[in-house]
C-alpha positions as CSV (number, residue, x, y, z in Angstrom):
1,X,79.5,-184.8,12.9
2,X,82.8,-184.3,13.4
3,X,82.7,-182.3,16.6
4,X,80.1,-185.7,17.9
5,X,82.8,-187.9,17.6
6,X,85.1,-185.3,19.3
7,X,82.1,-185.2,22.6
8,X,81.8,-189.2,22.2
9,X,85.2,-190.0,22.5
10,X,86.3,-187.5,25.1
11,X,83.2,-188.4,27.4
12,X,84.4,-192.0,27.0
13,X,87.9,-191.2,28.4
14,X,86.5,-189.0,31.3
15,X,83.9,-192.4,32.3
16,X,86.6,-194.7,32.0
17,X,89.0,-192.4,34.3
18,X,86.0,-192.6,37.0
19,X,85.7,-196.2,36.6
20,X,89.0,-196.6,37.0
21,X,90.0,-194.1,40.2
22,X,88.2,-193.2,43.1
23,X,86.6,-190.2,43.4
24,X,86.2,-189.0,47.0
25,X,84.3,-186.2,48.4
26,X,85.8,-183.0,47.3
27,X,85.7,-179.9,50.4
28,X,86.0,-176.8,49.4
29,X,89.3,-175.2,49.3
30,X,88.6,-173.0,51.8
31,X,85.4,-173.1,54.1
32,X,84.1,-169.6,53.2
33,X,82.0,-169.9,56.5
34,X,85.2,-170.1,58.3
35,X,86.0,-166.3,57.6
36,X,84.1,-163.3,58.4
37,X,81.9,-163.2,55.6
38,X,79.9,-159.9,54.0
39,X,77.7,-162.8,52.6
40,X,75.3,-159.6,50.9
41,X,76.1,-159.5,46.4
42,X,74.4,-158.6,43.5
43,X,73.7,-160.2,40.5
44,X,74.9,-158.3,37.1
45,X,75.1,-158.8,33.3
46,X,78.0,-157.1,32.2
47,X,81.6,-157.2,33.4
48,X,81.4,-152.9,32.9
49,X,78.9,-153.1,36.1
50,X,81.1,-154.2,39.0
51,X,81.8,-150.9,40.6
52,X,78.0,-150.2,40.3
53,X,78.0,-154.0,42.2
54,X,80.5,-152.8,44.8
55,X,79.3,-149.7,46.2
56,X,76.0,-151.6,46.4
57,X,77.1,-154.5,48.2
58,X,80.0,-153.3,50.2
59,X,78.1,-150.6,51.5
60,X,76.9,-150.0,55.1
61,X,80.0,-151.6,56.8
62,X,80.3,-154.1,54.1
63,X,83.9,-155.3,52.6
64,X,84.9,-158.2,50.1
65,X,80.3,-158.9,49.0
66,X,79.5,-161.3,46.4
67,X,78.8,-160.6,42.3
68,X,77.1,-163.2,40.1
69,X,77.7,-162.9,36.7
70,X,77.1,-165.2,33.8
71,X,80.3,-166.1,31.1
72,X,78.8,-167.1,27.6
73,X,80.7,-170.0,25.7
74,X,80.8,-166.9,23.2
75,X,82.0,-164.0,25.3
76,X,85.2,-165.8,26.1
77,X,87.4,-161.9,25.4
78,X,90.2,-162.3,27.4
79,X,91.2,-158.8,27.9
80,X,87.8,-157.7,29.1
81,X,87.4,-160.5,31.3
82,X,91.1,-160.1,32.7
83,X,89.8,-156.5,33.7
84,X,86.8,-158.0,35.3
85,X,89.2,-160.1,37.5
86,X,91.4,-157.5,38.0
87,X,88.9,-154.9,39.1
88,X,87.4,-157.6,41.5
89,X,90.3,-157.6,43.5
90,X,90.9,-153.9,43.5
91,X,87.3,-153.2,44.6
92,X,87.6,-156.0,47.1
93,X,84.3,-158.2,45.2
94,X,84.1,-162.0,45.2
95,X,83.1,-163.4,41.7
96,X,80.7,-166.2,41.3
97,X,81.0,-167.0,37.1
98,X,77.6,-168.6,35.9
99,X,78.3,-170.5,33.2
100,X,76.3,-170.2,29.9
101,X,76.3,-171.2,25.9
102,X,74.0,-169.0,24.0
103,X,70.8,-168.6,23.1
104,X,69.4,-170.6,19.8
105,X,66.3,-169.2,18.8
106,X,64.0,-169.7,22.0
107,X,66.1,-172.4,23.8
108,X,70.1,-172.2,25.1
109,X,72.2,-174.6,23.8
110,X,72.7,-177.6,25.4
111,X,76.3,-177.3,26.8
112,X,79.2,-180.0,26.3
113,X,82.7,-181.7,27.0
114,X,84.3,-179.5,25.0
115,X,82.0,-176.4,26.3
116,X,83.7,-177.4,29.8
117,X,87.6,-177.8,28.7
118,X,86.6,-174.3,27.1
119,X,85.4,-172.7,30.3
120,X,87.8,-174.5,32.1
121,X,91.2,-173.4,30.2
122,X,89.8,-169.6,30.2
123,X,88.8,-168.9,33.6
124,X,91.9,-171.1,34.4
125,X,94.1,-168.2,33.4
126,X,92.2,-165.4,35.0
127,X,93.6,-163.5,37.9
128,X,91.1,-164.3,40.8
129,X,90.5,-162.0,43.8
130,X,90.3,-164.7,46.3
131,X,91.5,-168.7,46.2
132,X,87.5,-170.2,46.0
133,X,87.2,-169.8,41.9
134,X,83.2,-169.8,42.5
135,X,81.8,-171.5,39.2
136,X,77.9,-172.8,38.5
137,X,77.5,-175.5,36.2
138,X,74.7,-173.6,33.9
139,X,71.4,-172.3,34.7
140,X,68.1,-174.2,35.6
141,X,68.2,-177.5,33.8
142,X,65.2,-178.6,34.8
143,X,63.5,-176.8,32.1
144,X,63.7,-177.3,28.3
145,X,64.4,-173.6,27.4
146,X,67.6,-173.8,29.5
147,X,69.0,-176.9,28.0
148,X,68.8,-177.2,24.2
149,X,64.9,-177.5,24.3
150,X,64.6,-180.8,26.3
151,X,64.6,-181.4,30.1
152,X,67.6,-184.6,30.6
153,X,69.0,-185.3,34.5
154,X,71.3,-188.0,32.4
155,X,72.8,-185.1,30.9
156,X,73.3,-183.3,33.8
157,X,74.6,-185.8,35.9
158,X,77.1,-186.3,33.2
159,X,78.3,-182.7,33.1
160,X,78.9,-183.0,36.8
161,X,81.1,-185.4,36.6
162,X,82.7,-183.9,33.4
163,X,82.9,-180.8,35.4
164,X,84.7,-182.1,38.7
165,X,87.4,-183.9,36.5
166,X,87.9,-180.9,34.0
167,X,88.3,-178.2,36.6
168,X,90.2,-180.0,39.0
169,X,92.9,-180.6,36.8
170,X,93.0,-177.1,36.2
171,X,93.3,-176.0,39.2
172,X,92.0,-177.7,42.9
173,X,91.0,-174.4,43.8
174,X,87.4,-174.2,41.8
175,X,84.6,-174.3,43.7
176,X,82.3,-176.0,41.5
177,X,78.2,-175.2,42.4
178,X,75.2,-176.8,41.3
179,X,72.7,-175.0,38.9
180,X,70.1,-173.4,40.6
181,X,66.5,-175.3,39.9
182,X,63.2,-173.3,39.2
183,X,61.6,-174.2,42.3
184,X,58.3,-173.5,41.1
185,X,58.6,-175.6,37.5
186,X,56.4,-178.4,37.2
187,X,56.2,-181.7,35.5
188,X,55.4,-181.3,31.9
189,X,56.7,-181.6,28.5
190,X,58.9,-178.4,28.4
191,X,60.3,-179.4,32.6
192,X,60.6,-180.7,35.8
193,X,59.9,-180.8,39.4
194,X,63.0,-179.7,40.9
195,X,62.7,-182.5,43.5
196,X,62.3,-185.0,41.4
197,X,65.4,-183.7,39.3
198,X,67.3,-184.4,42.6
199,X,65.7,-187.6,42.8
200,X,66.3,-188.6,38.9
201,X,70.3,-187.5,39.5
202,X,70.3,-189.6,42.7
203,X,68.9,-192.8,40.7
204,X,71.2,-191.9,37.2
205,X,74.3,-191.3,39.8
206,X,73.6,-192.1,43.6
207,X,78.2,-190.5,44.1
208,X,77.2,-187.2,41.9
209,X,77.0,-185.0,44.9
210,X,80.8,-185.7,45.5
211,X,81.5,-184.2,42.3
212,X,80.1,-180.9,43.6
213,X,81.7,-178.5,46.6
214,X,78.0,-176.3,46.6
215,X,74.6,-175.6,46.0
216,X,73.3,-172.9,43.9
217,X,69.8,-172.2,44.4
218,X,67.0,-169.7,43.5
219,X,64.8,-168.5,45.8
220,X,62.2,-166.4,44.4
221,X,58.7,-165.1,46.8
222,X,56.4,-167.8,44.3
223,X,53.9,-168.2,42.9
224,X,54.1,-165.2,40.6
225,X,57.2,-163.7,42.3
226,X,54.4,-162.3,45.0
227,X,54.4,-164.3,47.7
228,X,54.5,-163.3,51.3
229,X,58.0,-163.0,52.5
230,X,57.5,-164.7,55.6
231,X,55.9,-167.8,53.5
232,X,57.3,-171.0,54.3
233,X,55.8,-173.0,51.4
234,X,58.0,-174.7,48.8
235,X,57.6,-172.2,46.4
236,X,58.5,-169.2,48.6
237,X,61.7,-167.5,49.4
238,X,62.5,-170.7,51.7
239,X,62.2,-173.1,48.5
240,X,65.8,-174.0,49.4
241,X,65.2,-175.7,52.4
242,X,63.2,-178.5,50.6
243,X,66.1,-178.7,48.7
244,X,68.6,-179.0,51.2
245,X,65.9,-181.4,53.1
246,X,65.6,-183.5,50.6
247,X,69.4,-183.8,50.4
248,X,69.6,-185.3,53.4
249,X,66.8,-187.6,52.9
250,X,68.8,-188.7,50.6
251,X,71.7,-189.5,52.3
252,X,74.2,-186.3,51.3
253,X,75.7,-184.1,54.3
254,X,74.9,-180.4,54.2
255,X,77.1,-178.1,52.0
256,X,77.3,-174.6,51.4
257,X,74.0,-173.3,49.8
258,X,74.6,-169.5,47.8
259,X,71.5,-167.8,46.8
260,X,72.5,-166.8,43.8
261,X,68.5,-165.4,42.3
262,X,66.0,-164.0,44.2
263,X,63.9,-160.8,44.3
264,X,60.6,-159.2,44.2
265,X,59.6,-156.9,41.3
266,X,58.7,-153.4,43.2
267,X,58.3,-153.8,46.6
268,X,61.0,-151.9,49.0
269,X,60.2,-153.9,51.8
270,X,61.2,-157.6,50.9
271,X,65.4,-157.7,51.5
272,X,65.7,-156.1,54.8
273,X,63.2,-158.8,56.1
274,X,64.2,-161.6,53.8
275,X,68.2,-161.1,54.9
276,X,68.2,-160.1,58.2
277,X,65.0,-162.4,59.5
278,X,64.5,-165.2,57.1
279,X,67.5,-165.9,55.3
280,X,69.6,-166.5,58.2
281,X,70.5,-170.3,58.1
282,X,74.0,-170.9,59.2
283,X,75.0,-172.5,55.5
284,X,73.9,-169.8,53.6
285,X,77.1,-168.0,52.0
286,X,75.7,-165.7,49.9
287,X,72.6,-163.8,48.5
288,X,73.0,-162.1,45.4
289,X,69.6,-160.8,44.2
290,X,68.7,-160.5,40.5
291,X,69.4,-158.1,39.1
292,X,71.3,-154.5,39.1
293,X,70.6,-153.4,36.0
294,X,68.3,-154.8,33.3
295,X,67.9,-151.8,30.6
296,X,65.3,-152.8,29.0
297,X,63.4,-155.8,28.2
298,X,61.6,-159.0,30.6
299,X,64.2,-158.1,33.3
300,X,62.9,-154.7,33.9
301,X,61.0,-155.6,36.6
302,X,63.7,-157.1,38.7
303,X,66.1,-154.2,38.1
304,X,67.1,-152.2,41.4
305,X,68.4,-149.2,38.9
306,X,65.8,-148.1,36.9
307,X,65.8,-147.3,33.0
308,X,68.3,-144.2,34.1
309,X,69.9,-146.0,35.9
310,X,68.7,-144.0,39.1
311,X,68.3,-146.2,42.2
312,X,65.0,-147.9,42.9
313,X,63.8,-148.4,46.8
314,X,64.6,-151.9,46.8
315,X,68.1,-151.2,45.7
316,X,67.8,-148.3,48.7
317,X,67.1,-151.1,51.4
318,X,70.2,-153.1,50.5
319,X,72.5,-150.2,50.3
320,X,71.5,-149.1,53.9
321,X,71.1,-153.2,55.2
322,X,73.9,-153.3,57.2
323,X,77.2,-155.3,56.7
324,X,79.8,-156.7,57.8
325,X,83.7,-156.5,56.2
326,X,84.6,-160.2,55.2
327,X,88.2,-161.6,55.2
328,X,87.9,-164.1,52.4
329,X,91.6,-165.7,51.7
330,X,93.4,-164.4,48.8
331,X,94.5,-166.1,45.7
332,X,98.1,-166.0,45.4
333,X,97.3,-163.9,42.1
334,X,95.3,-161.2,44.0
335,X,98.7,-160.1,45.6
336,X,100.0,-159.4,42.3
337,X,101.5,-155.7,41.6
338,X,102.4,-154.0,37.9
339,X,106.2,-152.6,38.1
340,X,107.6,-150.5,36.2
341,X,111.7,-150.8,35.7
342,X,114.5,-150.8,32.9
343,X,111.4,-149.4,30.3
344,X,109.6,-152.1,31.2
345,X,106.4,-153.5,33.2
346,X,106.0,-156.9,34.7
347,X,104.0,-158.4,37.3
348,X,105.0,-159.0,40.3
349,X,104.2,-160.9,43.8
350,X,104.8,-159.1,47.0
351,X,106.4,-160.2,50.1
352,X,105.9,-157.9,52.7
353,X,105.6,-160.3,56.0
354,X,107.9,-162.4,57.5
355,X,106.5,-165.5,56.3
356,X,106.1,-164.4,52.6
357,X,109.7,-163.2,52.8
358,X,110.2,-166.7,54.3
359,X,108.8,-168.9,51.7
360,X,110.0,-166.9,48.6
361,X,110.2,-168.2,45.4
362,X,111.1,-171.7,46.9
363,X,109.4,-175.1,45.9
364,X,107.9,-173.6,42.6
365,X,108.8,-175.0,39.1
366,X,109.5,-172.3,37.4
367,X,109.0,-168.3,37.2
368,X,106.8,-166.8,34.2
369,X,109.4,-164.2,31.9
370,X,108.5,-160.8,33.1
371,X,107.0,-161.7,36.7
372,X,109.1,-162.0,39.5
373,X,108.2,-161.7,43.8
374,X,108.9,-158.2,45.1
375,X,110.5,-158.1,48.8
376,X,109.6,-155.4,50.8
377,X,111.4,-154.9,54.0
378,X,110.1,-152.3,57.2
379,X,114.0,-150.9,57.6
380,X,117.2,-151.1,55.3
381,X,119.6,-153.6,55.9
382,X,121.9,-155.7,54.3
383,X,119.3,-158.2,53.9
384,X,120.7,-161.8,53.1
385,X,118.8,-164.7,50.9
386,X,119.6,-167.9,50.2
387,X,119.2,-170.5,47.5
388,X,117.4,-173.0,49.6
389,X,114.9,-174.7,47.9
390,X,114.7,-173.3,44.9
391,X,114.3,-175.2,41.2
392,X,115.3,-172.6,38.7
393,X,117.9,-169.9,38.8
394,X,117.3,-165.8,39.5
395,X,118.7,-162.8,39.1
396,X,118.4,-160.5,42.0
397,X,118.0,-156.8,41.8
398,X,118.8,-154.8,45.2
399,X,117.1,-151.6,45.7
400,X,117.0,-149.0,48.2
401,X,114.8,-145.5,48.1
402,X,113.2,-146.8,44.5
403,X,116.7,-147.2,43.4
404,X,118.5,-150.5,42.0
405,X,121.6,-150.3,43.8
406,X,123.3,-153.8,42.8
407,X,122.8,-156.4,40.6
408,X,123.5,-160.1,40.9
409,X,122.8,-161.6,37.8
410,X,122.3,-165.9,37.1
411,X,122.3,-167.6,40.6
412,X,122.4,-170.7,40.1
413,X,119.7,-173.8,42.3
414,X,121.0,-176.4,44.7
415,X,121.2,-178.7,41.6
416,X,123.5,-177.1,39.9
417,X,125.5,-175.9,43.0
418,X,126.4,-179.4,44.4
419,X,123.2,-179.7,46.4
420,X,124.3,-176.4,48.3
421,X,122.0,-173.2,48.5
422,X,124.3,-170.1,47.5
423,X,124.0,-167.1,49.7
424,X,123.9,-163.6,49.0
425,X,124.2,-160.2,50.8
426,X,123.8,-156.9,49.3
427,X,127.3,-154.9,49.2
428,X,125.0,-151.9,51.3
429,X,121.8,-151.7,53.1
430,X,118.8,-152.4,50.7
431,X,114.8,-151.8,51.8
432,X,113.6,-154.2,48.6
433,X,115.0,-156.9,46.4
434,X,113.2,-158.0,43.5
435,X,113.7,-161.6,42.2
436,X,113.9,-162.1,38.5
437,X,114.1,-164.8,36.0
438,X,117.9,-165.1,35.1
439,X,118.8,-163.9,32.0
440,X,116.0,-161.0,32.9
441,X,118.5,-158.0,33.5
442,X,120.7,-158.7,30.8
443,X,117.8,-159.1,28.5
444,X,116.4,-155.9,29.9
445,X,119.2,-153.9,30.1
446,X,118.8,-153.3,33.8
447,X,121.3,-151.2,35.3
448,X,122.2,-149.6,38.6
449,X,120.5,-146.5,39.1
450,X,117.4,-147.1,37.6
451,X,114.1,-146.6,39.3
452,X,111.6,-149.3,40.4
453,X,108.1,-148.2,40.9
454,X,105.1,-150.0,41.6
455,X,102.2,-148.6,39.6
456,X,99.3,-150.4,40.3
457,X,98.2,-150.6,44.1
């Protein structure tokens, strides 16, 4: 009852902020069409499966493909999910997180508010590889087994908007995407026509599609996951396009549309046509085929590993598709580095071009206690910074050869300095300087002489 109240008075805040501001179309961060773009994933279960997912999908040419993979309100670990992140960016994969609850007998449960500022605060404080934070809003609410045992487009709508306000105000740079619809569900008791769902969302809402930057869509070969690839009914592997159609009719300009579940149980010959002949429209990001691995159990059949984990022919045909290397801009945490100095490890940013060494540390608030931005210079030099900008003070360590060689501890900001940026220049010719907290190499002992190293590439 309690928790109610909680989701009552929480959703009332969130209506009466919309009511109140405007809310204007939201782009996404970065057009991910605007980049070369190795728009060829995979769809997996488990965050232990992503280097299976990259030398699938970044195979043949291919660089910086696609994984989809579902986060379950109760699978928030951080540590395991931090590794997921973190082995994204080292094996050059874009995530798209699926959000889920969990299963309650034969239906999920109906997600909430408070699901949201969950999901929200969590994947807030991951390390993403790249600066779209690709998230879908659930999975196929147009059917009762999906969402708590009954089929609701008022609830839905709702979450959008919930969505857009929650994980904006974490961070502008999620890229929020529909649920993908069951094309093929009809209108019963237990769901509902997936253009009609549109239509219902439309009537509930007619501004919800501002409160989304993408479509996430299933496109299966139905009826019976059989249908000719080259089939160009609603049901078929083209379903989207009804969607997208319907869109329009509706009044809402085109947005980027990620296939996020398709396949064909058995049959070798269905990607290389469906990629490089069918699925070829110029919004289509990404195609991430369910599934890698299923083990065992109703997802067997979809599984491009078999039982052994041996590679089926369909999973053949997309390793040898060929593909292209995308260029998908970073997050400023996928630049991130672990050092090691003083018996200690911390994380650091690197700046290793002119403009990175330009821009620095200044502008920013404040830096985290063991992080700091790592300079990297092509030749030594005495190398001279300045104060300009900055909010907070630093200490700087100078190094040269993997060697501190000076320290200049508690520079003070403008602020404090009579609005004046201090400068500094090394004593001797440095290749690195490494800015710190102040009060870092006092805390850490940090001395000249001892080596910096950075130990994660």
């Amino acid at each position: 009852m309690f928790r109610q109240f909680i989701y009552s008075f929480i959703r009332i805040l969130l209506v009466l902020w919309v009511l109140g501001f405007t809310v204007s179309v939201v782009n996404a961060i970065v057009d991910p069409l605007s980049v070369p773009n190795n728009r060829i994933g995979v769809h997996i279960l488990e965050p232990s499966e992503i280097a299976s997912a990259a030398s699938l999908v970044n195979s043949s040419g291919g660089d910086w493909g696609y994984v989809t993979i579902p986060l379950r309100a109760d699978d928030r670990d951080f540590d395991k999910w931090s590794e997921f992140f973190a082995s994204a960016t080292r094996l050059h994969l874009i995530p798209i997180i699926r959000l889920a609850t969990f299963a309650a007998g034969p239906t999920w449960v109906a997600p909430t508010v408070l699901d949201l500022v969950d999901f929200a605060n969590f994947l807030a404080g991951m390390p993403w590889p790249v600066k779209n934070r690709y998230v879908i809003l659930f999975n196929e609410p147009n059917h009762a087994a999906e969402w708590g045992g009954t089929v609701s487009p008022l609830q839905y709508v709702n979450l959008l908007i919930d969505a857009h306000l929650i994980f904006k105000s974490r961070s502008q740079d999620f890229f929020l995407l529909t649920s993908g619809l069951d094309m093929s569900a009809p209108t019963n008791h237990t769901s509902l026509d997936a253009l009609q769902f549109y239509r219902a969302l439309t009537l509930l809402q007619p501004r919800w599609y501002s409160f989304i930057d993408g479509l996430s869509v299933h496109a299966y070969p139905n009826p019976g996951f059989a249908s000719s690839v080259n089939s160009t009914s609603r049901y078929g592997i083209t379903s989207f396009r009804y969607e997208t159609q319907l869109l329009r009719r509706l009044g809402f300009p085109p947005k980027p549309v990620f296939i996020t579940e398709t396949g064909r149980p058995g049959s070798a010959d269905f990607f290389l046509p469906a990629l490089t002949q069918i699925w070829t429209d110029p919004d289509v990001v990404a195609v991430t085929p369910f599934l890698l691995f299923a083990g065992a159990g109703e997802f067997t059949r979809f599984s491009l590993l078999d039982t052994s984990k041996n590679p089926t022919a369909a999973y053949n045909s997309l390793l040898n598709i060929p593909k292209i290397s995308g260029s998908p801009l970073l997050s400023a945490v996928s630049a991130l580095r672990r050092l090691s100095l003083s018996g200690v490890e911390i994380n650091v940013e690197i700046a290793d071009t002119q403009p990175l060494r330009t821009a620095g540390l200044s502008g920013r608030s404040k830096l985290d206690p063991a992080t700091g931005m790592l300079f990297i210079f092509p030749d030594s030099s005495r190398h001279s910074f300045w104060m300009q900008g900055m909010n907070f003070a630093l200490d700087f360590i100078w190094i040269k050869g993997g060697k501190i060689v000076q320290i200049t501890p508690d520079v003070p900001p403008p602020s404090q300095t009579g609005n004046v940026p201090r400068q500094l220049t090394p004593d001797q010719p440095v290749d690195q300087v490494l800015e710190v907290p102040a009060g870092f190499t006092s805390l850490y002992e940090t001395k000249v002489g001892d080596v910096v190293k950075i130990i994660s590439p």
